[in-house]
C-alpha positions as CSV (number, residue, x, y, z in Angstrom):
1,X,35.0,145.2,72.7
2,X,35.0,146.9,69.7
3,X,34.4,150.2,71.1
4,X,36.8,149.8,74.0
5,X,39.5,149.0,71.2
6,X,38.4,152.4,69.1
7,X,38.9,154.1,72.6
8,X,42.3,152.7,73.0
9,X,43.2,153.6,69.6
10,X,41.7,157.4,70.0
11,X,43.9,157.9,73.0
12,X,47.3,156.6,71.9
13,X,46.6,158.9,68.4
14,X,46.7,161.7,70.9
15,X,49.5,160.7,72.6
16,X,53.2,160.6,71.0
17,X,54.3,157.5,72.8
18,X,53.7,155.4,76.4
19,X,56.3,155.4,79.1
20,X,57.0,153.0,81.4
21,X,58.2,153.4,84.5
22,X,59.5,150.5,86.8
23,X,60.1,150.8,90.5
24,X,62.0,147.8,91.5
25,X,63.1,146.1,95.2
26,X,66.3,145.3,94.7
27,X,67.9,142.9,97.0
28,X,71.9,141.1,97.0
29,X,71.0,138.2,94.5
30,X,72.3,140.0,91.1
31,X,70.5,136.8,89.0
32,X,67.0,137.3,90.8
33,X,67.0,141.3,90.3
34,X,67.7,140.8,86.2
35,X,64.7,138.8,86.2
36,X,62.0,140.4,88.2
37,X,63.5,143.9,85.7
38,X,62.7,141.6,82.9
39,X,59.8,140.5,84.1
40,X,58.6,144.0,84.4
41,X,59.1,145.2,81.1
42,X,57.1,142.3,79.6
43,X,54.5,143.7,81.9
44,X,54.7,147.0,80.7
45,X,55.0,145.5,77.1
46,X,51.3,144.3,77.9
47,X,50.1,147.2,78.5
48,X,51.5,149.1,75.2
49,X,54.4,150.7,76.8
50,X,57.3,151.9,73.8
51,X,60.0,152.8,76.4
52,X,60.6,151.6,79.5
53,X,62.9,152.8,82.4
54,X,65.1,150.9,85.2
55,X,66.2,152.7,88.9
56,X,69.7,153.2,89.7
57,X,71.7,150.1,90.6
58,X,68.7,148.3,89.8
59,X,70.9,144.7,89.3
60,X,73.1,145.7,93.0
61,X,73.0,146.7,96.0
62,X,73.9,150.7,96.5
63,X,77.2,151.3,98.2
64,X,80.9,151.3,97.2
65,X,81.6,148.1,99.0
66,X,79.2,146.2,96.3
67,X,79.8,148.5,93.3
68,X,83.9,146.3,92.3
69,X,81.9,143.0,93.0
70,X,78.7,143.7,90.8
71,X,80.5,145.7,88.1
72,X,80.7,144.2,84.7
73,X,81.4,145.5,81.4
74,X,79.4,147.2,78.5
75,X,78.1,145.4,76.6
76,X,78.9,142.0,76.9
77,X,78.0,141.8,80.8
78,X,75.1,139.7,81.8
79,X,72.7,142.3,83.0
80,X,73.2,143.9,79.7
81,X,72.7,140.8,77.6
82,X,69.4,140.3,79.7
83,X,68.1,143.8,78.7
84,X,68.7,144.1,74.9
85,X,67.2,140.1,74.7
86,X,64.0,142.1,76.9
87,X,64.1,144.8,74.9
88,X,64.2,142.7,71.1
89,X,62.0,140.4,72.8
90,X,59.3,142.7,73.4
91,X,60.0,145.6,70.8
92,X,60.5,148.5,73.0
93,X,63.2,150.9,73.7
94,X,64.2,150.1,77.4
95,X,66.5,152.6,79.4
96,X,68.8,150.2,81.9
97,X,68.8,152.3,85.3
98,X,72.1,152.0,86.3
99,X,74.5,149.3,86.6
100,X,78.0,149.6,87.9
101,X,80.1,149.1,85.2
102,X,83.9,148.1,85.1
103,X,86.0,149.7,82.5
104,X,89.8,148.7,82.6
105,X,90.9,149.2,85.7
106,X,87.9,152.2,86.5
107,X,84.3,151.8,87.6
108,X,81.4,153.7,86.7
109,X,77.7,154.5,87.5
110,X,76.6,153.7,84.0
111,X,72.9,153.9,82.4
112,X,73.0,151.9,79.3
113,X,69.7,152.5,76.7
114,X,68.7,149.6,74.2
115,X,66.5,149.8,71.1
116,X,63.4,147.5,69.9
117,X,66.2,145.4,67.6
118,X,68.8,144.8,71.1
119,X,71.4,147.1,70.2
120,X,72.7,149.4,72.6
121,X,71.8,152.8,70.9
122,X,73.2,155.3,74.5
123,X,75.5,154.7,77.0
124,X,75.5,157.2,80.4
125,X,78.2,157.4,82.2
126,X,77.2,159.8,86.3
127,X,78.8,162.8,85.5
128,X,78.3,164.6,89.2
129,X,79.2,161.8,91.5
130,X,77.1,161.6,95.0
131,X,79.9,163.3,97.4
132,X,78.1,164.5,100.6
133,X,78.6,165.4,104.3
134,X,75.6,165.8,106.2
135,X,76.9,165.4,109.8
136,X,74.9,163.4,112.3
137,X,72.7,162.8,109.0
138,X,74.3,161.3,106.3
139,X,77.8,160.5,104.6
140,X,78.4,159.0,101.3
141,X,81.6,159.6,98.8
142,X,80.9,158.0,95.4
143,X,84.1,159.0,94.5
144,X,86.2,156.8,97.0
145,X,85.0,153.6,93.9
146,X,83.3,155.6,90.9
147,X,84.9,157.4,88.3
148,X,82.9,160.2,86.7
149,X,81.4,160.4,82.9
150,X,82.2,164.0,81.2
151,X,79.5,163.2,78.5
152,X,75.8,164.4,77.3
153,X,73.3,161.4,76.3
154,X,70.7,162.0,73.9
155,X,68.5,159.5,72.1
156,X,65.1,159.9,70.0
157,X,61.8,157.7,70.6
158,X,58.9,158.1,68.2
159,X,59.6,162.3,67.8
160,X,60.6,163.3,71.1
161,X,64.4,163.7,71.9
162,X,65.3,162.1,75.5
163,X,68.2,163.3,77.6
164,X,69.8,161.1,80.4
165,X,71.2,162.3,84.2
166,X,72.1,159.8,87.0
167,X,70.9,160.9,90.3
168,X,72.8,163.3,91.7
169,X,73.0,165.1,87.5
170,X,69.6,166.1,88.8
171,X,70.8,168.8,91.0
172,X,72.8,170.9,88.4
173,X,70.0,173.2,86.6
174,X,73.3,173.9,83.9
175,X,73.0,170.1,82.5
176,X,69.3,170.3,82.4
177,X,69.2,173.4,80.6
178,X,72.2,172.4,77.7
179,X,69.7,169.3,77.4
180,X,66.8,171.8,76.6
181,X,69.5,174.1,74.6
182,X,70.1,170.7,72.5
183,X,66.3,170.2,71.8
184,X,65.2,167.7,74.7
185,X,61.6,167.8,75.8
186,X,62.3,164.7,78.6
187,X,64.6,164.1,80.7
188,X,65.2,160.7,82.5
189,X,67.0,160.3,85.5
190,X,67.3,156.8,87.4
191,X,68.5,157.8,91.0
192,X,68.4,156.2,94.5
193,X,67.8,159.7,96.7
194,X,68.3,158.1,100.4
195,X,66.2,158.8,103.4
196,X,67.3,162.0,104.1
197,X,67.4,164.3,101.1
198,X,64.5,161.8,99.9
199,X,61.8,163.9,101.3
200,X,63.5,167.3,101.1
201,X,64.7,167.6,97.2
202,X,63.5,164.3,95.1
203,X,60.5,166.0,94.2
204,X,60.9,169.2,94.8
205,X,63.9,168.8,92.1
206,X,62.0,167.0,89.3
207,X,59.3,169.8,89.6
208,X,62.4,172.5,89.3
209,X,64.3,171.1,86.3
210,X,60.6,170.3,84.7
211,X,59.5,173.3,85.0
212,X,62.8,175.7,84.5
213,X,63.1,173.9,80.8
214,X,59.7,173.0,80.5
215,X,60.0,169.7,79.1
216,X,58.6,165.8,81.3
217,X,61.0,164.4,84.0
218,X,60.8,160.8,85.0
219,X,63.1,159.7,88.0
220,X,63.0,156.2,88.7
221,X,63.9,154.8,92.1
222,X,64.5,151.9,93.5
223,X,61.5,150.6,96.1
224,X,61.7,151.3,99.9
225,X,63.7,148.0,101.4
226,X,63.5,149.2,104.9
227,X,66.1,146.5,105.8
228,X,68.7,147.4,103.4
229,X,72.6,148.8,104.3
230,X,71.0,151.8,102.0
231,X,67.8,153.0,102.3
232,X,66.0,154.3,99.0
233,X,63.2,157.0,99.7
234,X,61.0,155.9,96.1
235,X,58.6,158.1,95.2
236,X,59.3,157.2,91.4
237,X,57.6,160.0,89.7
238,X,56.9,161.3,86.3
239,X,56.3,165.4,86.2
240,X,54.4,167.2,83.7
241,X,56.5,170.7,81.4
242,X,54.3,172.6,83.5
243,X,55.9,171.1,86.5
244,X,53.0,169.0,87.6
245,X,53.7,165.9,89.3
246,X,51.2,163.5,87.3
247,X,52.6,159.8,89.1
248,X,54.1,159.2,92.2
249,X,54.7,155.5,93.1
250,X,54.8,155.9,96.9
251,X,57.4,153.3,98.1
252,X,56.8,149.6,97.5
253,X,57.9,147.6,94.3
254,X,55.2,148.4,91.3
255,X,55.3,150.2,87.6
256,X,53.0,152.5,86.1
257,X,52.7,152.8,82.1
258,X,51.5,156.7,81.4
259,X,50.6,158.2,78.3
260,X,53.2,161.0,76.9
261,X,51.9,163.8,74.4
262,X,54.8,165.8,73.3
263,X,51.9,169.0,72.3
264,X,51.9,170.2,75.9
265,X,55.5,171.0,75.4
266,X,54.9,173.0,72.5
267,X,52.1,174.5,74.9
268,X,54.0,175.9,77.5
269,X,56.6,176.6,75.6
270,X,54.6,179.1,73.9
271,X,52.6,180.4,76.2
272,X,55.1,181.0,78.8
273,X,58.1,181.8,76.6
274,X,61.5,181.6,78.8
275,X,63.9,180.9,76.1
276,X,65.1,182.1,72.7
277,X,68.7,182.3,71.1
278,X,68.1,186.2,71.3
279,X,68.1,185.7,75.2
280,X,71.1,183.0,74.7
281,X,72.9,185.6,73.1
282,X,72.2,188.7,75.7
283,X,73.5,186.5,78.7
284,X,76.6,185.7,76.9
285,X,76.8,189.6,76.5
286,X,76.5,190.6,79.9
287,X,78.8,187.6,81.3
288,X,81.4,188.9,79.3
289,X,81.2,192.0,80.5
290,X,81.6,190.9,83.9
């Protein structure tokens, strides 16, 4: 026992901090998927987890017909009450997915981030809402409920600087890279990819962003409900600076807790150096010029 517990200690000393990563079924019962989210960060509590992260409309359904009935505000709504009582409860930092949130007369696709004492330290509001037309594939306008953030999201855990996308932020390089720019070596995104550009781009996008600015990306999905009006693809996975995927967790409901080590940033980073401010400041040259 005694050895095991040195062995435990040895490895967190090498890591900076443990990441949780919950991927949750959610179903129509708002009340039931609060719980089963709480009930998953005590779990990863259990097993040493300092910062734990929610899907995307992890308390709702996905679809604008359920976004104005779920909505509630920030942050006196319930689901937020439940998850800064979690995360005081069991001393962790806990990112919130995404919950639609109602704002005056507006709604958003909001990721709210609480500390180890329960207050709300972030708020992210989906800057690049999901507007697609894949015809005789897929259809979905965001925009016809959601109004969009026009903010970045930065928070610190134990050294390492965190930056937060929603989704469909995944697929613009340019927010990615102003997170790096800003010091970032993670970058979490809670999204529900569907069935369609599932398999084509949720991983292949979490490898690009990781490995273009050379930092860890976590996206956290929602579980497979095959039944559901929307289909999520899964494949919550967290994705090593060199661009590695390191978890994938396939489709049904479950959580992984993963050891994070902030020096293999500094690693590639320095063996493969792709960016300085003299670079910075030779693009800027030659985009004024054209």
């Amino acid at each position: 026992m005694v050895f095991a517990n040195i062995a435990k200690l040895v490895v967190r000393t090498m890591s900076t901090f443990r990441l949780g990563l919950i991927q949750l079924e959610v179903n129509e019962v708002k009340v039931k998927n609060i719980e089963r989210a709480v009930s998953y960060i005590s779990s990863a509590k259990k097993q040493d987890a300092d910062i734990i992260a929610l899907p995307e409309c992890f308390n709702s359904p996905y679809g604008i017909e359920y976004f104005p009935k779920y909505a509630e505000s920030v942050p006196d709504g319930e689901t937020c009450i439940a998850l800064s009582k979690a995360a005081k409860e069991n001393n962790v930092y806990v990112v919130g997915g995404t919950i639609p949130e109602r704002d005056g007369d507006k709604l958003y696709n909001t990721c709210t981030v609480w500390g180890p004492d329960g207050a709300l330290i972030a708020k992210h509001r989906k800057i690049h809402l999901f507007d697609i037309d894949m015809p005789d594939k897929f259809t979905f306008r965001e925009s016809d409920s959601l109004s969009s953030g026009n903010c970045l999201t930065m928070f610190d855990v134990k050294g390492c600087k965190i930056g937060i996308g929603i989704c469909y932020d995944i697929r613009f390089e340019e927010l990615a890279r102003i997170y790096r720019n800003k010091g970032c070596q993670m970058l979490i995104y809670p999204a529900a990819y569907n069935m369609t550009t599932g398999p084509l781009h949720w991983s292949l996008l979490q490898r690009s962003r990781a490995n273009d600015n050379q930092l860890y990306v976590a996206g956290v999905s929602p579980a497979r409900v095959p039944s559901a009006s929307y289909v999520a693809w899964g494949h919550t996975q967290l994705t090593s600076p060199w661009g590695e995927i390191l978890h994938d967790l396939e489709t049904q409901e479950t959580m992984l807790v993963a050891d994070i080590d902030l020096k293999l940033v500094e690693e590639v980073r320095a063996q493969i150096p792709t960016f300085s401010q003299r670079r910075t400041d030779l693009y800027d040259t030659i985009w004024k010029k054209d």
